[in-house]
C-alpha positions as CSV (number, residue, x, y, z in Angstrom):
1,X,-3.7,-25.6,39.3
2,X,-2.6,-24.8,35.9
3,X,-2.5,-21.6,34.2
4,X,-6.0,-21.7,31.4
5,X,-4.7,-21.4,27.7
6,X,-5.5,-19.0,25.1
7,X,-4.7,-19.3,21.7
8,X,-2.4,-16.1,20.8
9,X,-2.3,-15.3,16.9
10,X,0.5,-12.8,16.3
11,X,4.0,-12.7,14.4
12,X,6.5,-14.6,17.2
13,X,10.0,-15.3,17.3
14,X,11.4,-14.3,13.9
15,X,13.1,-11.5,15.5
16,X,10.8,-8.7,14.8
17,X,11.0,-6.0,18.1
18,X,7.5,-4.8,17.5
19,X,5.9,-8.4,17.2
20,X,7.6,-9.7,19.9
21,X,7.0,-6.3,21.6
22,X,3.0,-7.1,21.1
23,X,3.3,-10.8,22.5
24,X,5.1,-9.2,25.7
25,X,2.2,-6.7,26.0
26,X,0.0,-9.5,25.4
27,X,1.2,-11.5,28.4
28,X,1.2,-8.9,30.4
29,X,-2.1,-7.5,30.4
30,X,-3.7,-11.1,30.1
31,X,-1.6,-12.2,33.1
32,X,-4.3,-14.5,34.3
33,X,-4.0,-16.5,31.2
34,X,-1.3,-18.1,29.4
35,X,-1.0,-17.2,26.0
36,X,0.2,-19.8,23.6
37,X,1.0,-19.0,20.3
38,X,-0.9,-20.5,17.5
39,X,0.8,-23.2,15.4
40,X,-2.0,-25.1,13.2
41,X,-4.3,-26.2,16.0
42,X,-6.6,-24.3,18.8
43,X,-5.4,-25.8,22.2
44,X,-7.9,-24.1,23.8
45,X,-11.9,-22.6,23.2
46,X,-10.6,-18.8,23.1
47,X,-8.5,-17.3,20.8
48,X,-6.6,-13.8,20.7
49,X,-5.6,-11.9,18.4
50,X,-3.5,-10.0,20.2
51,X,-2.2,-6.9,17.8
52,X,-0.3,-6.4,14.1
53,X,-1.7,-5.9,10.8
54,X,-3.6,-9.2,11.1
55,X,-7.0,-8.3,9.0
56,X,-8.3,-10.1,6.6
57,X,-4.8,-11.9,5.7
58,X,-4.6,-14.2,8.9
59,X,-8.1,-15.0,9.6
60,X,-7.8,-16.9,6.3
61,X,-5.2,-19.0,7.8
62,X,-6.8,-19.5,11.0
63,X,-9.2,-21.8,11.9
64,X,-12.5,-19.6,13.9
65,X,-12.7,-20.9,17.5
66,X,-15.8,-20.8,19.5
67,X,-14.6,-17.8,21.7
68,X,-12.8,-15.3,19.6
69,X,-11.6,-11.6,20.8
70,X,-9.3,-9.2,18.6
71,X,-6.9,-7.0,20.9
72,X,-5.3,-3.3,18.8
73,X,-5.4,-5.3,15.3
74,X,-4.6,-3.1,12.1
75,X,-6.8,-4.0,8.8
76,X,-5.0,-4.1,5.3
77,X,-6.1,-1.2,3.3
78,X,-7.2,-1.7,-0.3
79,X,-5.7,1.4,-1.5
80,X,-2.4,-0.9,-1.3
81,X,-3.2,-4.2,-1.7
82,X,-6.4,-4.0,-3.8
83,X,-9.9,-5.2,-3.3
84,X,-9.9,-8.5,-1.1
85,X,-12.0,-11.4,-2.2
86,X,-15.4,-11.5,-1.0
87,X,-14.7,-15.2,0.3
88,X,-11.9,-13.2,2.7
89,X,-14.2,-10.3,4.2
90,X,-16.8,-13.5,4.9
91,X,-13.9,-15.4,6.8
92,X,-13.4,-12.7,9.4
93,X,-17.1,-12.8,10.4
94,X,-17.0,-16.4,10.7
95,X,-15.1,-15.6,13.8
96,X,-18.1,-14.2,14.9
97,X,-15.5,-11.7,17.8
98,X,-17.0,-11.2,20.7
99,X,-14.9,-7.6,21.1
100,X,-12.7,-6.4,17.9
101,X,-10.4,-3.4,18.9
102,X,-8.5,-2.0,16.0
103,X,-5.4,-0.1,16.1
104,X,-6.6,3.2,14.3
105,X,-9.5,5.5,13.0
106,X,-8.7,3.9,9.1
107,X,-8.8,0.3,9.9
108,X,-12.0,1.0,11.9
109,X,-14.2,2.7,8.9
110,X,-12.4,-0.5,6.9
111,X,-14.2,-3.2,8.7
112,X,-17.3,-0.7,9.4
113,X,-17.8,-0.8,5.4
114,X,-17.4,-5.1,6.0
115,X,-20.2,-4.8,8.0
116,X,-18.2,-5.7,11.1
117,X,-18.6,-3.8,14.3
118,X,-14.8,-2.6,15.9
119,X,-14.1,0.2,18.1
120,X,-10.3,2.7,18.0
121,X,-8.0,2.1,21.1
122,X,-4.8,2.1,19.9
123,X,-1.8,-0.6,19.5
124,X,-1.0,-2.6,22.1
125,X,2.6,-1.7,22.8
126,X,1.6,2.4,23.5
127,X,0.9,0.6,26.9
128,X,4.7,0.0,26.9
129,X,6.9,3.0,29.3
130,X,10.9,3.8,29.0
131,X,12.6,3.8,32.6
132,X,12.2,7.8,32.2
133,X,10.8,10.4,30.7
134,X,11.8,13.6,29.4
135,X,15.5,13.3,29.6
136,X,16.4,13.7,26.2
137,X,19.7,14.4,23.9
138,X,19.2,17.6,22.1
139,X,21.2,16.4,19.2
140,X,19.8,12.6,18.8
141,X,17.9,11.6,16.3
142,X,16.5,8.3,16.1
143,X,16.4,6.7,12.5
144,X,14.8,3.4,11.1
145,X,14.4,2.0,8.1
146,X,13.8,-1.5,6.6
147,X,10.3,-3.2,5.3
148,X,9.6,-6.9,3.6
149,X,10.5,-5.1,0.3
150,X,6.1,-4.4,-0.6
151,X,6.3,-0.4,-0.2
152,X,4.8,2.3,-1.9
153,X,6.4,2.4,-5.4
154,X,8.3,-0.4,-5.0
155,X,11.6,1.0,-4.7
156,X,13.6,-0.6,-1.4
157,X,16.9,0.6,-2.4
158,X,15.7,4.3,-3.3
159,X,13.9,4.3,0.5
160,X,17.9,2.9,1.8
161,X,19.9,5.7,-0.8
162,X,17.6,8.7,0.8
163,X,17.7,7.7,4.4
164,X,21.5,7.9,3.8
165,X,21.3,11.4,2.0
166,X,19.0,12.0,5.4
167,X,21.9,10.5,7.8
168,X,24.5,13.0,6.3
169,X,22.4,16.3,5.9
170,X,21.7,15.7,10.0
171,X,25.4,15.7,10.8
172,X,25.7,19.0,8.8
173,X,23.2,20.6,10.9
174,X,24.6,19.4,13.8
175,X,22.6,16.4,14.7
176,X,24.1,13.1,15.7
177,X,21.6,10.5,13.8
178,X,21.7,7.0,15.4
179,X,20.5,3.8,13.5
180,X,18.1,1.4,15.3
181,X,17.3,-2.0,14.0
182,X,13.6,-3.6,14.2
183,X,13.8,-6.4,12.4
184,X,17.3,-8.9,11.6
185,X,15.9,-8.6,7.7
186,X,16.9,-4.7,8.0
187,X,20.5,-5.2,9.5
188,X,22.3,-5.8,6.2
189,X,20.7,-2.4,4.9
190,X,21.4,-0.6,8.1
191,X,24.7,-1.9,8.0
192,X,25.3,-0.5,4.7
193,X,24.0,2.7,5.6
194,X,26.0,3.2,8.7
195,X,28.9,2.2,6.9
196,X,28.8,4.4,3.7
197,X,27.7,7.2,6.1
198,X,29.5,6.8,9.2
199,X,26.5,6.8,11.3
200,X,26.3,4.7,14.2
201,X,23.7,1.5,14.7
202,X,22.1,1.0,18.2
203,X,23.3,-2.4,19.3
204,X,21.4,-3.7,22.1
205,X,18.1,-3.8,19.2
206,X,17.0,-6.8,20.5
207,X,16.2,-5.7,24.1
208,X,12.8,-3.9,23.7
209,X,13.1,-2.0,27.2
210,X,16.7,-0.8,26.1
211,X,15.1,0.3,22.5
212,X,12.4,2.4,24.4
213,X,14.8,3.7,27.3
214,X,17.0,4.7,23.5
215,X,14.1,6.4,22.1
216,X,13.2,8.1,25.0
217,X,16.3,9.9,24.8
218,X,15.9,11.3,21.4
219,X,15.1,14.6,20.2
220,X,13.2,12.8,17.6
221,X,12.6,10.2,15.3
222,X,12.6,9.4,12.1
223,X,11.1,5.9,11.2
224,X,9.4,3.5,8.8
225,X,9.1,0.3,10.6
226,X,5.9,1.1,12.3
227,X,6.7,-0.4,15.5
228,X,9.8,2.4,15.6
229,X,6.6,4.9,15.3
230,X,4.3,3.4,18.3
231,X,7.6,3.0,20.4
232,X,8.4,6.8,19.9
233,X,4.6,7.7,20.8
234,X,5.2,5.4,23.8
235,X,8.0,7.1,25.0
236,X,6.1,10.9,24.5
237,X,8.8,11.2,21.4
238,X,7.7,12.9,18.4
239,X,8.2,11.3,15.1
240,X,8.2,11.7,11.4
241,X,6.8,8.7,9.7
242,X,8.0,7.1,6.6
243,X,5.2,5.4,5.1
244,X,6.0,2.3,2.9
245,X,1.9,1.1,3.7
246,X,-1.3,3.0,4.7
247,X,-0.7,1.3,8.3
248,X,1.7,3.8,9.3
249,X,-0.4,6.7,8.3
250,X,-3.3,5.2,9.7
251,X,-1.5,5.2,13.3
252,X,0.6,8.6,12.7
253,X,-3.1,10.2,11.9
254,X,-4.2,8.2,15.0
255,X,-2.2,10.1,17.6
256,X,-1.8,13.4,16.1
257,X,1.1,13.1,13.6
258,X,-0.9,12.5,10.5
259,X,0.8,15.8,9.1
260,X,4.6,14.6,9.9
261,X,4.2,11.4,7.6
262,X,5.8,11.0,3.9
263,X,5.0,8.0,1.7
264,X,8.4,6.1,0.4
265,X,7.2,6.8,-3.5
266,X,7.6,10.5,-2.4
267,X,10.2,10.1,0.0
268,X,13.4,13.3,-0.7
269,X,15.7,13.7,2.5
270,X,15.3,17.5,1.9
271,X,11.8,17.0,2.6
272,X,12.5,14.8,5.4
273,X,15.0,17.4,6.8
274,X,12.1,20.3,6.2
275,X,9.8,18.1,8.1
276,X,12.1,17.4,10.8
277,X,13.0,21.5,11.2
278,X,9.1,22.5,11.1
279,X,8.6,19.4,14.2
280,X,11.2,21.0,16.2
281,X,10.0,24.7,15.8
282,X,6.4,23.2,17.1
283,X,8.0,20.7,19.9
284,X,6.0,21.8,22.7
285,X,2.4,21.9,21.4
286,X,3.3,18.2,18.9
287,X,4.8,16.5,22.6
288,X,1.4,17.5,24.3
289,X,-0.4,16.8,21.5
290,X,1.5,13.2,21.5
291,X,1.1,12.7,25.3
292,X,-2.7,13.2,25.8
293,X,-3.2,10.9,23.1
294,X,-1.1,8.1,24.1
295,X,-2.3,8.7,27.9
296,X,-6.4,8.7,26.0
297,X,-5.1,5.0,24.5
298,X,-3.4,3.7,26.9
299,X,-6.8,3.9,28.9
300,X,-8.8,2.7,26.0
301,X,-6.7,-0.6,25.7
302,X,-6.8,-1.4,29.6
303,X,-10.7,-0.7,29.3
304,X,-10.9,-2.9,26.5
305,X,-8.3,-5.6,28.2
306,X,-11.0,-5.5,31.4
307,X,-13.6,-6.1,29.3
308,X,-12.5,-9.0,27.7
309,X,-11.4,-10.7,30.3
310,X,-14.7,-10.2,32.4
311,X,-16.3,-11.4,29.2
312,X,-14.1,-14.4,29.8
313,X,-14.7,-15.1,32.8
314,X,-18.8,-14.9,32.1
315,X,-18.4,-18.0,29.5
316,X,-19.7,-21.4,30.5
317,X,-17.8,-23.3,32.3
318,X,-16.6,-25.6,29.9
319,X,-14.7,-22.7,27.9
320,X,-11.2,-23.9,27.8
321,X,-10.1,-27.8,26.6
322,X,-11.8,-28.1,23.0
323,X,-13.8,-31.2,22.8
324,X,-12.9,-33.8,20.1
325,X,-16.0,-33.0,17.9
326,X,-14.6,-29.3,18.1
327,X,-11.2,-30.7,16.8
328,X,-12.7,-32.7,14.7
329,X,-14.6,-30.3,12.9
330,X,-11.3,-27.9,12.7
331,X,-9.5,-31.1,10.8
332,X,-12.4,-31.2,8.2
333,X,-12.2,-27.9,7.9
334,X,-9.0,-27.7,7.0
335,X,-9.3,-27.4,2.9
336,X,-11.5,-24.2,3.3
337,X,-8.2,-22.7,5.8
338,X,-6.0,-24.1,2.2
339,X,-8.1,-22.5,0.3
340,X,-8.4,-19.1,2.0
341,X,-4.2,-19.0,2.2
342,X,-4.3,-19.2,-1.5
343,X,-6.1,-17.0,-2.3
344,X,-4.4,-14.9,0.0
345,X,-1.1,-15.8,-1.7
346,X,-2.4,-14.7,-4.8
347,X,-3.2,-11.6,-3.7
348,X,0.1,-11.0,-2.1
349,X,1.5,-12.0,-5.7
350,X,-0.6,-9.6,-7.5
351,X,0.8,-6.6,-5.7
352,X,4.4,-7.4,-5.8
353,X,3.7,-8.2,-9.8
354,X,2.1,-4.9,-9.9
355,X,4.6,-3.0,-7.7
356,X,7.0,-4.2,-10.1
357,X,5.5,-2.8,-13.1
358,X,4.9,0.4,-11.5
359,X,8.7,0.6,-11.0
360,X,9.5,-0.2,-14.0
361,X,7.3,2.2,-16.1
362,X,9.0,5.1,-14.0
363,X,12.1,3.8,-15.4
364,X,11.5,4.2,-18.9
């Protein structure tokens, strides 16, 4: 018999450890089914969104199935990219989700103010576990950095410049700061770094169990990717979050860590250095702190994965091969789905005009 398919919407193959990270997770947990991920048309009734910061941006890309679940999503906060068009908070309801489960406490009150009914369990990939626990290098600190260039205050190269101040002031104090790569975008940055700095660059990046068996092994980490951030909590690691959007605070507060979090537009390596110290003076309570609340998510997400897929299994019988009225009515509606990406475009536009302005101003 062949395996029943669900649409899976999430960021896959572009290289990206914590997207491809979530699509693993994915599979795993909703082993029954066989996610495929969604390219323009729904190949079956049920759709997943299975993870990533995919509120209200890729519902306006996506056409609503009839059977539609959201699995550790993150909402976009307005305090970033400014208020979203009406037209874009009404898309996501068109979904009409059977369960939403959002990755932290912000994104919740976000869609609780859309009027759209969501409940906290964490990201998907805390369910991810290194080969061990607890045997870490004293000395290692893990470092990432990179981002799609929209950060708070707009100023990439000032994020790269003190990472690399941060890099050096470690070695003085004795620490031996190791690079790790999330994305292929980051590695001519990272290369730069470790270059002008001497420090090395993990190299087996792209193998997500050798990334958290890495991390597990640190004394810390330092990160801005926030992928870097839910590996660390996964692996009981505490962290220092560099925040270049609200999505990294909103998961630092999440598990404890919302004091150990510095936005990029305030971002000093003195401060990170100060922040770092403070962390390891408090290890012992932070790395409780950090385990009960990854253990209290990890339970959350398997209770919510059980749920959905009893809630699956409870659907009429004719759930999974979408009938040609259904496809045609997703062909029709296809202007609306154009529509809905432009506007979403513009928006996207709008902040990176504005970010640039912003920088500007503080150059003068």
């Amino acid at each position: 018999m062949e395996q029943r398919k669900i649409n899976y919407v999430g960021w896959v193959d572009h290289y990206n450890v914590g997207d491809e990270a979530l699509f693993m997770v994915n599979k795993r947990i909703f082993g029954p089914y066989q996610l495929v991920p969604y390219k323009g048309k729904n190949l079956s009734k049920i759709t997943l969104f299975g993870g990533g910061t995919l509120f209200p941006g890729w519902t306006a890309a996506i056409m609503p199935n009839r059977y539609n679940y959201a699995y550790g999503i993150g909402v976009r906060n307005p305090s970033f990219w400014g208020t979203f068009y009406p037209v874009m908070i009404e898309q996501i309801k068109r979904f009409n989700f059977r369960y939403v489960g959002v990755r932290g406490t912000t994104s919740k009150k976000l869609l609780d103010a859309w009027g759209i009914n969501s409940i906290v369990v964490g990201d998907p990939c805390l369910l991810l576990e290194p080969a061990h626990y607890g045997e870490k290098e004293d000395a290692r600190i893990g470092i990432n950095v990179g981002s799609d260039g929209l950060v708070w205050g707009g100023n990439e190269e000032n994020v790269f410049a003190e990472i690399a101040k941060t890099c050096r002031l470690l070695k003085k104090e004795g620490y031996h700061p190791v690079l790790i790569p999330f994305n292929k975008d980051d590695l001519p940055h990272i290369s730069i770094i470790s270059r002008t700095t001497n420090t090395e660059v993990f190299g087996c990046w792209t193998d997500i169990q050798k990334v958290l068996n890495f991390i597990a092994s640190c004394h810390l980490l330092i990160g801005e990717r926030l992928h870097s951030l839910v590996f660390s909590a996964a692996t009981y690691t505490p962290f220092i979050s560099i925040e270049y959007r609200p999505k990294c605070r909103d998961f630092a507060e999440t598990v404890g860590f919302g004091n150990y979090n510095l936005r990029t537009d305030r971002l000093v390596a003195e401060r990170v250095i100060a922040m770092l110290n403070d962390l390891s003076n408090n290890l012992s309570g932070m790395g409780k702190r950090l385990r009960e609340n990854v253990e209290m998510y990890r339970r959350e997400l398997r209770i919510l994965a059980k749920c959905i897929k009893r809630d699956i299994e409870s659907l009429q019988d004719d759930k999974w091969i979408p009938s040609s009225l259904e496809k045609a009515k997703w062909y029709l509606n296809i202007h609306r789905r154009i529509l809905l990406s432009e506007l979403y475009r513009i928006k996207r536009h709008q902040l990176q005009t504005s970010l640039k302005l912003h920088r500007a101003s503080d150059l003068e």
